[in-house]
C-alpha positions in Angstrom: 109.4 18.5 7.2 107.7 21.3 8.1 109.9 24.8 7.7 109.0 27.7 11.1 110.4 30.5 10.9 113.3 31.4 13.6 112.0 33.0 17.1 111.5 36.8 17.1 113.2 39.3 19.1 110.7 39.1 21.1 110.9 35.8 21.9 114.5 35.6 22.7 113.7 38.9 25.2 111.4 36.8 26.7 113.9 33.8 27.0 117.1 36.0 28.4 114.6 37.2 31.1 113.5 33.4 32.1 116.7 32.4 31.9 118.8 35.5 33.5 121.4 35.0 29.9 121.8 36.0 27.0 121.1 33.7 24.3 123.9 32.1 22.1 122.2 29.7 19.7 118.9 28.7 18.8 119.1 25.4 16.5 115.8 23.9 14.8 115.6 20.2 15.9 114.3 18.1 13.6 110.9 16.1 13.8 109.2 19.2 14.6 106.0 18.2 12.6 103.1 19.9 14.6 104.8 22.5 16.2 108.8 24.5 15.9 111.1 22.9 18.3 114.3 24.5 19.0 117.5 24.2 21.4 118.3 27.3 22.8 121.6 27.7 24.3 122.5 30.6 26.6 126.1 32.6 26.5 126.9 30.8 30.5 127.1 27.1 28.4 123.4 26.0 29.7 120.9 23.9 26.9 117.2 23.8 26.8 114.3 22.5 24.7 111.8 25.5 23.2 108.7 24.5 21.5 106.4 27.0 19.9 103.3 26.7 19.1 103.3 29.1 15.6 101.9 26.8 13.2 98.7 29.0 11.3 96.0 26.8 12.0 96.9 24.9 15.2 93.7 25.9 17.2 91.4 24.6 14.7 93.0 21.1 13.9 94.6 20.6 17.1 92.4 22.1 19.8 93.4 19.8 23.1 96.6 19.9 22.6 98.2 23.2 23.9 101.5 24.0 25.6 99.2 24.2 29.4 97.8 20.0 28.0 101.7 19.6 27.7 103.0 21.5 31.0 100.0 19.6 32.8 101.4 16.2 31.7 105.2 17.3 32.2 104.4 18.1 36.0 102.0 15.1 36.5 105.4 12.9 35.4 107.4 15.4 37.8 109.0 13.2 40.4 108.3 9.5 39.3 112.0 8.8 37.9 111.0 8.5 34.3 113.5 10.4 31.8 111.3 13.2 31.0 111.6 17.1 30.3 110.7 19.3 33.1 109.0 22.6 33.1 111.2 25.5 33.2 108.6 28.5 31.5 105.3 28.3 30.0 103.9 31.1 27.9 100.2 29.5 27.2 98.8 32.3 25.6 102.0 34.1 23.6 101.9 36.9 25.8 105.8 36.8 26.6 107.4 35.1 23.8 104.8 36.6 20.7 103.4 33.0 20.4 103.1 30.3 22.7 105.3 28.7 24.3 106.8 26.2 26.6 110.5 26.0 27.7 111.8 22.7 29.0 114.9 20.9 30.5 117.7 19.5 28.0 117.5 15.5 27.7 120.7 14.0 26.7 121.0 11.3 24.0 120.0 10.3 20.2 116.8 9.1 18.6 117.0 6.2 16.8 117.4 5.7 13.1 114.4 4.2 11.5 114.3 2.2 8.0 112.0 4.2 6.0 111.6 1.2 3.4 112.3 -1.9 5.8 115.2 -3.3 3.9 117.4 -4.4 7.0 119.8 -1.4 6.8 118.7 0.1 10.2 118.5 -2.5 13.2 115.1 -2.4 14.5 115.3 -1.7 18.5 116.8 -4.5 20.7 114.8 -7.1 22.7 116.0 -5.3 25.8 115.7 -1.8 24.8 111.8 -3.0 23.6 111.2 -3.8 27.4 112.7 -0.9 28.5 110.0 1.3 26.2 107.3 -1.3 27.9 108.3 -1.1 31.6 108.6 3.2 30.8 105.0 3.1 29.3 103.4 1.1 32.3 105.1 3.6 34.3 103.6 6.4 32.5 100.3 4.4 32.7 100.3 4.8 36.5 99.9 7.7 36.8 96.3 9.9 36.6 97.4 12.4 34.9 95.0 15.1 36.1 94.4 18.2 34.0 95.7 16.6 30.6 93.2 16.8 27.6 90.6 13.7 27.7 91.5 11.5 24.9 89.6 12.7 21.5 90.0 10.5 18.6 91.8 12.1 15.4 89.6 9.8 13.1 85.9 9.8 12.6 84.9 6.6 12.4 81.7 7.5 11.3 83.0 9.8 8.5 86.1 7.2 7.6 86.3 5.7 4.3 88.9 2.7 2.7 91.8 4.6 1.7 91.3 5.6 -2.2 94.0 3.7 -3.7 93.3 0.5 -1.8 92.6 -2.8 -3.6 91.1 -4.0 -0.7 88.2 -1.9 0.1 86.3 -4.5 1.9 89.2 -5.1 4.5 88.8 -1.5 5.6 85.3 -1.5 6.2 85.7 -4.4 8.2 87.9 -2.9 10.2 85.9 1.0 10.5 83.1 -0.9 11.4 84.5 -3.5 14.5 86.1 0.1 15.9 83.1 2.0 17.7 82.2 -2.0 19.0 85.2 -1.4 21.4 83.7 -0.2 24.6 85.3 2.4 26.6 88.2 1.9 29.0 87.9 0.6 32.0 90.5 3.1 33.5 91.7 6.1 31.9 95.1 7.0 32.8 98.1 9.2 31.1 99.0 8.7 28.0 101.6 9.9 25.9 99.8 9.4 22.8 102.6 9.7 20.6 104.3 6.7 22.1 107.4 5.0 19.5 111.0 5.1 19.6 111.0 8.3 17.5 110.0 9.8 20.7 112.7 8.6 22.4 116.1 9.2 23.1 119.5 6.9 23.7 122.6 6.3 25.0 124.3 3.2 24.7 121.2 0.9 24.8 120.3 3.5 27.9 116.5 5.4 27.6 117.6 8.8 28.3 114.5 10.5 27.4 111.1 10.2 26.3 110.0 13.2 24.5 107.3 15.0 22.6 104.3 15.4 25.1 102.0 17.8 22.7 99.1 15.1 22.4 99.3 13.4 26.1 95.5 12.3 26.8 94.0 10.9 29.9 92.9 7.5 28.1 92.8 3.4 27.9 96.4 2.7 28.7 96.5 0.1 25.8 96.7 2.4 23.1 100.1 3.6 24.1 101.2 0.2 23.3 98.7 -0.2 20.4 100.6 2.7 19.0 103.9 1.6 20.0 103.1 -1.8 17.4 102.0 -0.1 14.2 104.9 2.3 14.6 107.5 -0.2 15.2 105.2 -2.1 12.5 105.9 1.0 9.9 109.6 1.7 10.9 111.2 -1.8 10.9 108.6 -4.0 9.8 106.4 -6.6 11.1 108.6 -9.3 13.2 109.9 -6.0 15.3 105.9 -5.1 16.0 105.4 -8.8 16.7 108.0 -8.8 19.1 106.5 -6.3 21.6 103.6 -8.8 22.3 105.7 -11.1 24.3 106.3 -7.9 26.6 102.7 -7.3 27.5 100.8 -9.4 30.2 97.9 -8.2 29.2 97.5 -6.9 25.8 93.8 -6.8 24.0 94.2 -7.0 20.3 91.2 -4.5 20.8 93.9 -2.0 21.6 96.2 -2.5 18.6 92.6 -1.8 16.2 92.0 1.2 17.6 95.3 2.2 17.5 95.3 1.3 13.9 92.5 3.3 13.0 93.3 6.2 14.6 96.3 7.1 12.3 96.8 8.5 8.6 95.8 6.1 5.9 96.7 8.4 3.2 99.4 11.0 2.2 102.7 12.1 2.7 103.0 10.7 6.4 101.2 7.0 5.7 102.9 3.7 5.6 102.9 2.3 2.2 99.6 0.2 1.7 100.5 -3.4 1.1 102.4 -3.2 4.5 99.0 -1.6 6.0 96.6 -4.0 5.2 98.7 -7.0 5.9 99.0 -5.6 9.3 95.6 -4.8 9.5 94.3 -8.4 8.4 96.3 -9.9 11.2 94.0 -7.7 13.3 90.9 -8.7 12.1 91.7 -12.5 12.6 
């Protein structure tokens, strides 16, 4: 996991004055992958979400997705009932907090443990708790979504090769190639873009929260779900990605490919191989 350093005077100045308190605590919160996530609590008992955008680099690799693309999809989710953060301070441009920043609502609850080698020892999500992550996504889906970042792909199809250590080369290019046949969307809507129950939080079978808004796109509402699979797919293995499909009324497998190739083959982050190209040849047909 990446390591960020702790906010700066500066930033906790700029967090006692948007919050009229001092501040107690600031605890890292783990998953913070792209950017430092942090709860901040103040001295009068209140908890919030930081994140901080301080990662060297960022602009370059990540250019759509600012703390305004994240603030614009926060307030385009404002007021639809979905369990999501709320805006309470944006520093876009670091001005305030020395980097920047966006400070959000506390959401109550726990992510859910994932099997990192799919052995059974972590219960994939339930049947009902899979709906509920459906039903939250279609609401999501509803909405425009105005302002966000237009949906930019993080792969190059045209520059993608088979993963190096694959066996199965020719599966790959099978795959690279049938991706720029898809045509566009025929609506674009919000997307969360980051959509799996790693995202999410719990309580007692309860979605409390969905979380982590950095990459929200204005795309084809499919690949939310498309997403949703391989994830599920890489977590807990391929009967709980199966079992999402009954869930969808209209699903295009078109959606779970591009999905699919849209997400790291290779290093420290990528599913193990074997389990990617099985998935991948269901796809394929």
């Amino acid at each position: 996991m990446q390591v960020y350093p702790a906010p700066s005077a500066r930033t906790l100045d700029w967090l006692r004055r948007v919050l009229g308190a001092p501040v107690a605590a600031v605890t890292p919160l783990t998953g913070g992958i792209a950017q430092a996530v942090d709860a901040v609590d103040t001295a009068d008992g209140r908890r919030y979400a930081l994140r901080r955008w301080c990662r060297p680099g960022w602009q370059v690799e990540d250019p759509w997705f600012t703390p305004d693309n994240e603030a614009a999809a926060l307030s385009a989710l404002s007021g639809t009932g979905l369990p999501v953060p709320e805006v309470v301070a944006l520093d876009a441009a670091g001005g305030q907090a020395e980097c920047p920043a966006l400070l959000m609502t506390w959401l109550p609850g726990r992510m859910l443990p994932s099997a990192t080698h799919r052995d059974g020892s972590v219960p994939p999500p339930t049947a009902a708790m899979l709906a509920r992550l459906v039903e939250a996504a279609h609401a999501i889906h509803a909405v425009d979504g105005a302002g966000v970042a237009p949906f930019e792909p993080y792969v190059v199809l045209g520059q993608a090769r088979p993963p190096a250590a694959s066996t199965r080369p020719q599966l790959w290019e099978r795959a690279i190639a049938a991706g720029p046949a898809t045509p566009p969307p025929a609506r674009a809507t919000l997307l969360h873009r980051d959509y799996h129950p790693g995202n999410t939080l719990w309580r007692d079978g309860t979605l409390t929260g969905i979380v982590d808004w950095t990459n929200a796109s204005r795309g084809a509402p499919g690949y939310d779900f498309g997403y949703l699979r391989i994830n599920l797919l890489i977590m807990y293995g391929q009967e709980a990605a199966d079992a999402v499909l009954p869930l969808l009324d209209d699903h295009d497998p078109a959606d779970d490919l591009a999905a699919f190739l849209d997400m790291e083959w290779e290093g420290p982050h990528a599913a193990p191989l074997p389990v990617l190209e099985s998935y991948l040849e269901t796809l394929l047909g």
